[in-house]
C-alpha positions in Angstrom: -97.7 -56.1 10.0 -94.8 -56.8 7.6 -95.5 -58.7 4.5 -94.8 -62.6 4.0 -92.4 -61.8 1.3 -90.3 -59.7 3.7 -87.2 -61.4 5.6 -87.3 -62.3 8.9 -85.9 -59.2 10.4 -89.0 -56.8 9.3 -91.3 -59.5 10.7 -90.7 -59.0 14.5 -94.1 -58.2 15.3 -95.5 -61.3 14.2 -92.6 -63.9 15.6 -92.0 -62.1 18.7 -95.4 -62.8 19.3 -95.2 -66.6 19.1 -92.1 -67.1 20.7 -93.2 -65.3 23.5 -96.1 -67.2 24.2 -93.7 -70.2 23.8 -91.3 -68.6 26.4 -94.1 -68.1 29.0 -95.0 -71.7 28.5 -91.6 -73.5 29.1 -90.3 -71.1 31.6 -93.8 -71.1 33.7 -92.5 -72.8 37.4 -91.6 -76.5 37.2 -95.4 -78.6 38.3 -96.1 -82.5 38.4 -96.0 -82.8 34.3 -92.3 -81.8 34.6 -90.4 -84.7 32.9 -88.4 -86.4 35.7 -85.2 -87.7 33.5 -84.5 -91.4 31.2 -87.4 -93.6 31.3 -86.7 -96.9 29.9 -88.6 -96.6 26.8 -86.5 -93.3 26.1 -83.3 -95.2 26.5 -84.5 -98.2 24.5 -85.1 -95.9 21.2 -81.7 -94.1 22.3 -80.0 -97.4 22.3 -82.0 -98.4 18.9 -81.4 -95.3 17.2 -77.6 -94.7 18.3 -76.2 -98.5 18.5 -77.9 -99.4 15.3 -77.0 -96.2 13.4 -74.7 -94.0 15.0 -72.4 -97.0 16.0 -72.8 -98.4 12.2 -71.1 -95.0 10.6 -68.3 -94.9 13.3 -67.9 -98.4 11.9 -67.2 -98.0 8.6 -65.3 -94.8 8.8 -62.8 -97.1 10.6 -63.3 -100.2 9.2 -60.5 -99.9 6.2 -57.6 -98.4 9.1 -56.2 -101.9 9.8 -56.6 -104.0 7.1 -55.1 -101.2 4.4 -52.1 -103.8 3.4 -54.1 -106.9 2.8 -56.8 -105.0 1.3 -54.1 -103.4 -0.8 -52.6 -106.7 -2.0 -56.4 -107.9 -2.7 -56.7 -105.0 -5.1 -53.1 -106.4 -6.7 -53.7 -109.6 -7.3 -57.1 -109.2 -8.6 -55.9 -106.9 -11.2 -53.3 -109.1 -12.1 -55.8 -111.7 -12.7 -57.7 -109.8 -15.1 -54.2 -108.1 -16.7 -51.9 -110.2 -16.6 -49.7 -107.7 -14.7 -49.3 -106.1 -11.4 -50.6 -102.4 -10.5 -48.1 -99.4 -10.4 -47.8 -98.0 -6.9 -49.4 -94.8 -8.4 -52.4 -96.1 -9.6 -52.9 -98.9 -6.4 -52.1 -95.5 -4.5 -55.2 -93.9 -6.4 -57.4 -96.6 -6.2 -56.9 -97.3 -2.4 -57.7 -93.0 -2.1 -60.8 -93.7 -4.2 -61.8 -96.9 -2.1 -61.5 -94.3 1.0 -63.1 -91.6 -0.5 -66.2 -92.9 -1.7 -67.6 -93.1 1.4 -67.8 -89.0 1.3 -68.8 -89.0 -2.0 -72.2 -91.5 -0.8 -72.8 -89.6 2.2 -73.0 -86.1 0.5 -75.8 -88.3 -1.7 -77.3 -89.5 1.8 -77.0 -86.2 3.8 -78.3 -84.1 1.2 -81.5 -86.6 1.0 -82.1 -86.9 4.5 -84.6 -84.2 5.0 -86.4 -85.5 2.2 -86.5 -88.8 3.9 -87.1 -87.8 7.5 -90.2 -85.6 6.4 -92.0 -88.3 3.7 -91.2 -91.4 6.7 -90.9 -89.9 9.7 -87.3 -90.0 11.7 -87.9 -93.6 12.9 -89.2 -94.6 10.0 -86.4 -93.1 7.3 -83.6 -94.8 10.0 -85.6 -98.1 9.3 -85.8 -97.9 5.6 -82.0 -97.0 5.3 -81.2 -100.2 6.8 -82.0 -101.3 3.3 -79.1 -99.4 1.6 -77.0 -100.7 4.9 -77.8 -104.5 3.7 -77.3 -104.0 0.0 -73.8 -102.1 0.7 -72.6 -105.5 3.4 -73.3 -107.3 0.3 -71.1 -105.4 -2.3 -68.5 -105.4 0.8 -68.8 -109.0 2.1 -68.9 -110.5 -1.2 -66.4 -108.2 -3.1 -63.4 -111.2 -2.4 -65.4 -114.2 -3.8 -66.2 -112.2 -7.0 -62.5 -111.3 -7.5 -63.9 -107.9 -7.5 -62.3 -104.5 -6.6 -64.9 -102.7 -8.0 -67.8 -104.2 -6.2 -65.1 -103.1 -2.9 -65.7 -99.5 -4.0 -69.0 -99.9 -4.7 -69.9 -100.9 -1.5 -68.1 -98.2 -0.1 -69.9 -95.7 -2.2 -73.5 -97.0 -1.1 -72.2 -97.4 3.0 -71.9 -93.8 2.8 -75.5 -92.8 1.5 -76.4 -95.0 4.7 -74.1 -93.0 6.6 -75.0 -89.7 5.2 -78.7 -90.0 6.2 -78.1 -91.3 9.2 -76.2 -88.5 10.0 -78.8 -85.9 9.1 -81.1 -87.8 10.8 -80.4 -89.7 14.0 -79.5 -86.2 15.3 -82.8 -84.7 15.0 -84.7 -87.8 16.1 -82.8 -87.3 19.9 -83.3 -83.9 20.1 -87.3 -84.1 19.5 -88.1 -87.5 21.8 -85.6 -86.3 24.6 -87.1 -84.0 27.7 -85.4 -80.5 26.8 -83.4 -80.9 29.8 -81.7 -84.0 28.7 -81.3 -83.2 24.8 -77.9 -82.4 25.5 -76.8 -85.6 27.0 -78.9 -87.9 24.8 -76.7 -85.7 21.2 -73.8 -86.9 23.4 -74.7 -90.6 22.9 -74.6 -89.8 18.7 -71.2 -88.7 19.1 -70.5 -91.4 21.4 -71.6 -94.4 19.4 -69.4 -93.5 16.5 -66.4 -93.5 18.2 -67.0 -96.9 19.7 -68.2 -97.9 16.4 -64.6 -96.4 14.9 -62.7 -98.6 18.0 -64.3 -101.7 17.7 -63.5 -102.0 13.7 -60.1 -101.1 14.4 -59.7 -103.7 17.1 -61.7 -106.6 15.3 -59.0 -105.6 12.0 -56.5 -106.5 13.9 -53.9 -108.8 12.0 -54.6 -111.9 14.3 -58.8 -111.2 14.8 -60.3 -110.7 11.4 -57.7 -108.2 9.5 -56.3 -111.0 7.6 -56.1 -112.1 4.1 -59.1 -114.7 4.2 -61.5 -112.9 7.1 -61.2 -109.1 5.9 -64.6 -109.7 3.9 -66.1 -110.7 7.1 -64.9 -107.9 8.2 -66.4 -105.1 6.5 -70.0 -107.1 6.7 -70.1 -107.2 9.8 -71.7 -104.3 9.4 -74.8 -106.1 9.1 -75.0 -106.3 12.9 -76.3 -102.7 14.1 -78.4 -103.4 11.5 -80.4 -106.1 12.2 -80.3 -104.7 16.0 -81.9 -101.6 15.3 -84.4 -103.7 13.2 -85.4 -105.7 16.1 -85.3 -103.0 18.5 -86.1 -99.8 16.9 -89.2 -101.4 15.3 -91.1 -101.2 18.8 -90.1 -97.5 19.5 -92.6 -94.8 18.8 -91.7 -92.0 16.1 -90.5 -88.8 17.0 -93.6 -86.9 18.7 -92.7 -83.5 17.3 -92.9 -85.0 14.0 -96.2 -86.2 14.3 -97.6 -83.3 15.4 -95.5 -80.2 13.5 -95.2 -82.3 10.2 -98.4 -84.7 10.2 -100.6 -82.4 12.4 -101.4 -85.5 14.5 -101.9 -84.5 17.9 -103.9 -87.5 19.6 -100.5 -89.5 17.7 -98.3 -87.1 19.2 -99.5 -87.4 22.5 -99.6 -91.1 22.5 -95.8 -91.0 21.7 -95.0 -88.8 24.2 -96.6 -90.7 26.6 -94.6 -93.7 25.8 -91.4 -91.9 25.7 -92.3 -90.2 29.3 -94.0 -92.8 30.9 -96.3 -90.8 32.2 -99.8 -89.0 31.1 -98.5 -86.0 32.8 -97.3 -84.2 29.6 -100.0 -81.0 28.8 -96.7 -78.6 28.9 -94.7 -80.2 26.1 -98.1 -80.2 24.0 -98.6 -76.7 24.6 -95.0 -75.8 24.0 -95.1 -78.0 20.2 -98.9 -76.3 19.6 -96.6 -72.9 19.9 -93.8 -74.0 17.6 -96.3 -75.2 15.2 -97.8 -71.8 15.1 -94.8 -70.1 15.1 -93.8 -72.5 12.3 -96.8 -71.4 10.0 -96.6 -67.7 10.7 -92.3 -68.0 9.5 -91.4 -67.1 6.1 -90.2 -69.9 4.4 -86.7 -69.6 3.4 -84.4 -71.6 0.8 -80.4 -71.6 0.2 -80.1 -68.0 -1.8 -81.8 -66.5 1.5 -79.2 -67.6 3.5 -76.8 -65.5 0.9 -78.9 -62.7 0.3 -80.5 -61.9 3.9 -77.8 -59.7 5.8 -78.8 -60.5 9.3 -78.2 -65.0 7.5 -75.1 -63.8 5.7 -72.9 -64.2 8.7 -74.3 -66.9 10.8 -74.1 -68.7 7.2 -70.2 -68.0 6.6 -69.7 -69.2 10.2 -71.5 -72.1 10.1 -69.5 -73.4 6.0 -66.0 -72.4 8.1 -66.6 -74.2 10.6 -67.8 -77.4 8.9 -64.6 -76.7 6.9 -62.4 -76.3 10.1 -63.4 -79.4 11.2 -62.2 -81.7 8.4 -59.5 -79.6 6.6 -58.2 -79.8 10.3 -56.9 -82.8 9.2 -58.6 -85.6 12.0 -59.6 -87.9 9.1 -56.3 -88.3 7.8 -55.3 -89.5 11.2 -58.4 -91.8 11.1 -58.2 -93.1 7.4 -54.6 -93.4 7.6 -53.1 -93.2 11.1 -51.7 -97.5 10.8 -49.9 -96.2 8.2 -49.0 -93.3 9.6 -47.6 -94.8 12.8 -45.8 -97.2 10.6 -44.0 -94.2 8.9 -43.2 -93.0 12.0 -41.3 -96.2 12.6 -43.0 -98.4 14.5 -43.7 -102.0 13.4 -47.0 -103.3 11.7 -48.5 -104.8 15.1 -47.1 -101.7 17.3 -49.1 -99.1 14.6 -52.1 -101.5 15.1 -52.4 -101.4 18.6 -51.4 -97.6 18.6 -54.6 -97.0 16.1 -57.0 -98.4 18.4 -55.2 -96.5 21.0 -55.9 -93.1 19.7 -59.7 -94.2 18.9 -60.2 -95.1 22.6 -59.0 -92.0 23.7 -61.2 -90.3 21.3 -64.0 -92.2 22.5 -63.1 -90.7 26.4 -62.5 -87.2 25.5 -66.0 -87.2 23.8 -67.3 -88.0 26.9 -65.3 -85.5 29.0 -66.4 -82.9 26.0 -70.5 -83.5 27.3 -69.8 -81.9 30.6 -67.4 -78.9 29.5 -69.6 -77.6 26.5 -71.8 -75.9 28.8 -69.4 -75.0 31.6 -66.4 -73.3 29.6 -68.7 -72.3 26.0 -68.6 -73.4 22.7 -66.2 -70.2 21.2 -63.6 -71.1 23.9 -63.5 -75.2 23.5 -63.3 -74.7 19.5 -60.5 -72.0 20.1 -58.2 -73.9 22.4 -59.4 -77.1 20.2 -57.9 -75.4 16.9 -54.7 -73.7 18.8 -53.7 -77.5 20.6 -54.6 -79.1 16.7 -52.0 -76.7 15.5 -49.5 -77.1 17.9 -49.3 -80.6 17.9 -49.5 -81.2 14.0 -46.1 -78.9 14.1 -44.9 -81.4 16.4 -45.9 -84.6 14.6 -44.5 -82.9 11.3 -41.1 -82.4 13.4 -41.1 -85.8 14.7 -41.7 -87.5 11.5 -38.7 -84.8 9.5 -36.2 -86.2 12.1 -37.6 -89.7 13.1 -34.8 -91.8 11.0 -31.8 -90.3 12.9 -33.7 -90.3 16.6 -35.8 -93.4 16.8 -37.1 -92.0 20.2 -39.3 -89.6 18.3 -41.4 -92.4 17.1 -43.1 -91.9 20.6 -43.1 -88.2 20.7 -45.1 -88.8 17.3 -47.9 -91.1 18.9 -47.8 -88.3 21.8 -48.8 -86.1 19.4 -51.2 -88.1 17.6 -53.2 -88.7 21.0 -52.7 -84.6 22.2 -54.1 -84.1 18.4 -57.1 -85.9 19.2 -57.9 -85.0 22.6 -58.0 -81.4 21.4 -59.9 -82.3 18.8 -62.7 -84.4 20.8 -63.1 -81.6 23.1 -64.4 -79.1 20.8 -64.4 -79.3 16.8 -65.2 -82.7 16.7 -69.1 -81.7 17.6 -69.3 -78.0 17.5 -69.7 -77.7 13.8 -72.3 -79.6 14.1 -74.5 -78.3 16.5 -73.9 -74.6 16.2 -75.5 -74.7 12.9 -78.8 -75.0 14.6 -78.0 -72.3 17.4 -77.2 -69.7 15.3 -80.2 -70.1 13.0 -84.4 -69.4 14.1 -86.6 -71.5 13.0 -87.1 -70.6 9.5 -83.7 -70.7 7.6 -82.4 -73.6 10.3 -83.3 -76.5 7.5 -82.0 -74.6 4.5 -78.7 -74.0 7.0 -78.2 -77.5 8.3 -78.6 -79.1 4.6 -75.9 -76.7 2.9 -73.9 -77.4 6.3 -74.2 -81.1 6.4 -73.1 -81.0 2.2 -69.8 -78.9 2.9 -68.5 -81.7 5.7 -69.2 -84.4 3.5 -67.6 -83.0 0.7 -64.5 -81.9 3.1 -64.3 -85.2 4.0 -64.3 -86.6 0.5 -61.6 -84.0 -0.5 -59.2 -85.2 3.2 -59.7 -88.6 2.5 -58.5 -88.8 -1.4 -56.1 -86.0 -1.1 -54.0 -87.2 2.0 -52.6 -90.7 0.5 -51.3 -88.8 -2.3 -49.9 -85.9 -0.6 -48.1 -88.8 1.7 -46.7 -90.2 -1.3 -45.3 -87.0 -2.9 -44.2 -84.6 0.2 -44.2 -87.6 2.6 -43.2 -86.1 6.4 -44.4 -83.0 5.2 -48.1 -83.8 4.3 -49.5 -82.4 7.5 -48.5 -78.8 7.2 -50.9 -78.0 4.9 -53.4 -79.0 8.2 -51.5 -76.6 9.6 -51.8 -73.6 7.7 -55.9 -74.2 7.6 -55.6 -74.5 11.1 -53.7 -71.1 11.6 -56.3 -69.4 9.7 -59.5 -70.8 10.8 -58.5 -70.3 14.4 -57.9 -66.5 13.4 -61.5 -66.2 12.0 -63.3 -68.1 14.9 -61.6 -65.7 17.0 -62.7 -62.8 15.0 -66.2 -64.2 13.8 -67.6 -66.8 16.0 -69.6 -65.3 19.0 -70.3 -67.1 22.3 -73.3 -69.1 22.5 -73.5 -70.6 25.9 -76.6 -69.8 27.7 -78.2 -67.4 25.6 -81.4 -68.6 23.2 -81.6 -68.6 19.2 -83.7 -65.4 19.4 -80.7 -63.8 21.5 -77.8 -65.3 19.6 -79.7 -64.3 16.2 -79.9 -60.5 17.5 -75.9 -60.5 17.4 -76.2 -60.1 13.6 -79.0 -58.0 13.1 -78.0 -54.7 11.2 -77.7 -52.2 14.3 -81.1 -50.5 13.8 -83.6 -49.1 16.3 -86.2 -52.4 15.7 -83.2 -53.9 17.4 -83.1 -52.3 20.9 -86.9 -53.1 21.1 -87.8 -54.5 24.4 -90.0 -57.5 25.4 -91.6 -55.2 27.3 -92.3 -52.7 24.8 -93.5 -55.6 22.8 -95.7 -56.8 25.7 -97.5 -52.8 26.4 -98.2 -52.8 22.7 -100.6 -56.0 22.7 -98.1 -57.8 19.8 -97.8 -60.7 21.7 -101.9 -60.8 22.6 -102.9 -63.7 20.5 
């Protein structure tokens, strides 16, 4: 028996074990307990959890597209209340990236703190308690106007994203543990979903003639109050997440009581047996923090994969086109209501493709959809950075460049915009999968801040040019997923984690080996 200190690669004999009991118990034949699909109390808390919190981030990451110029001219006349004198296009250009950016810079806070909230409240309970930062932050933003006060604007911002940021590290793992395993990945597709609705409706209520005017953009951005007070009506009668009573609170009779809720049925003994394994497994894992991840050779990989990928997705350049595409599309030459409408164009399509994406992730693999995601980002930021160099003499290319905006996006949606995200927890067991996910979920939020105040300025000093630094990331991080990334369709964590074990004789032991030996007697 290896010692406790050892990593997880010299500890076969005692994992193996546990996860083979586990396997014999999910993949024993299909009986009566077999959950049958949605129940209406599983779609209840999928609607709570996703329209109240999901559909709240998507929300505010869109919320500032449409109203940039009023919010802009706000942000002028305020400061020329205060200093007697309007601000420089420099500095209004700096603050605007700030007011943008903050929202990163708050959910690094938030995503960073989310496991610490999801274990001390519970997943249901952590989304309800950070409905609390939601409501303080619609205050900053609602009120930001009648207190003449820009700061308060960023503020708000700041605070929206430490809502966002736990959400995000949260509402993810509260599907995957109330969902039937053969549903999880439809009922992660709803996550995904929600915030590009909530990303479509703030762009369409910002329009110039609904609420993205002078007087009603404060309205605006509070109407983020909402989802809130949906998920607090709704969300309140759902049970917590029965994994997380019984691997974190070692409540079973809980457990089971929430499982029979979510099922609607008393026929669940095999997803009991299959969480007493995990929680077995659980205590029998070495723990593992952040310098494992780095020192363990068999988590060295994996871990490089997972921070380049989180990096491809947002130095990919998609929230420059979200932040900014209104002004984009104006640049391109199109008029202030014809960039509107083309904004919430884009987002819809976004909104399909993510769709579309639910049903080819298992069907074509996760390596190929992020590799022909990456090549069709690259190829169509070359022609948008065309379009825009020779737009003033050919006023025909202004639709070649919303062409290529909407090819952009529907490559994106159909693989990085949710692989990074997932493949963390594929490509890690059980043990370093926390430390992973956390480090993971920092690096996207801090990509994002670094798109989001970046862009405006690169705009303003290489103007058509400031996608082609997108395109030079995207040239290289399609060369290392091609290199680095391997497939992960169909097999399990204990087989995908087996691709980087050092090539040693423990690693061409057999189950059956395993089974003759009495290691998995227990």
């Amino acid at each position: 028996m290896a010692d406790d200190t050892e990593p997880l690669l010299y500890d076969h004999s005692r994992s193996i074990s546990i996860r083979e009991v586990d396997y014999a118990i999910v993949k024993e034949p299909k009986s009566a307990d077999t959950p049958k699909g949605f129940t209406k109390q599983l779609i209840l808390a999928i609607a709570a959890c996703t329209l109240g919190s999901s559909f709240q981030f998507g929300y505010n990451l869109g919320v500032v597209n449409s109203p940039e110029v009023v919010m802009k001219s706000f942000y002028n006349e305020s400061y020329h209340r205060k200093e007697g004198k309007y601000i420089e296009d420099s500095l209004l250009t700096l603050l605007w990236a700030l007011t943008v950016a903050m929202y990163a810079v708050g959910g690094m806070i938030g995503g960073v703190s989310a496991g610490y909230w999801s274990n001390k409240f519970g997943r249901r309970g952590a989304l309800l308690r950070n409905n609390v930062i939601a409501v303080l932050a619609a205050g900053l933003l609602g009120f930001s106007k009648m207190a003449d006060s820009y700061e308060m604007l960023i503020a708000g911002r700041f605070v929206c994203g430490i809502n966002a940021g736990i959400n995000t590290g949260i509402v993810p793992l509260y599907l995957s543990e109330i969902a039937p395993i053969e549903l999880r990945g439809f009922a992660g597709t709803f996550n995904q979903l929600a915030i590009t609705i909530g990303i479509v409706i703030s762009q369409v209520l910002g329009l110039d003639y609904i609420l993205g005017t002078d007087d009603l953009w404060p309205l605006l951005l509070a109407l983020t109050l909402v989802p809130v007070i949906y998920q607090l009506c709704v969300l309140t009668f759902c049970c917590e997440s029965p994994r997380y009573l019984m691997l974190t609170k070692h409540d079973e009779q809980a457990a089971r009581k929430a499982l029979i809720w979510f099922r609607g049925s008393n026929e669940i003994h095999n997803e009991i047996e299959e969480m007493r394994s995990e929680a077995e497994e659980e205590t029998l894992s070495k723990k593992f923090s952040v310098g494992d991840l780095i020192r363990t050779p068999e988590l060295r990989t994996p871990f490089i994969i997972s921070i380049v990928l989180q990096l491809s997705q947002q130095f990919s350049g998609v929230n420059a086109v979200v932040y900014y595409s209104t002004n984009l599309f104006t640049s391109a030459g199109l008029s202030s209501n014809n960039a509107e409408y083309a904004t919430v164009g884009v987002s819809m399509v976004n909104v399909v493709m993510t769709l579309v994406s639910a049903f080819l992730m298992d069907r074509l693999g996760r390596r190929t959809l992020h590799l022909t995601g990456l090549g069709g980002m690259f190829i169509f930021t070359i022609i948008l950075t065309v379009a825009r160099i020779f737009q003033p003499s050919y006023h025909w290319l202004s639709f070649v460049c919303i062409s290529a905006v909407v090819l952009y996006i529907i490559t994106f949606a159909s693989g990085p915009g949710s692989i990074p995200w997932f493949i963390v927890a594929e490509l890690f067991t059980q043990g370093p999968r926390t430390a992973a996910v956390s480090v993971a979920v920092l690096v996207n939020w801090l990509s994002n801040f670094v798109v989001g105040f970046v862009f405006p300025i690169l705009q303003t000093s290489i103007n058509e040019y400031s996608f082609v630094p997108f395109a030079v990331m995207l040239a290289g991080f399609w060369l290392f997923t091609y290199i680095m990334l391997p497939e992960t369709k169909g097999k399990t964590v204990e087989e995908i984690s087996a691709l980087f074990l050092p090539k040693t004789p423990a690693r061409s032991i057999s189950i059956e080996r395993l089974t003759q030996s009495n290691l998995i007697n227990i």
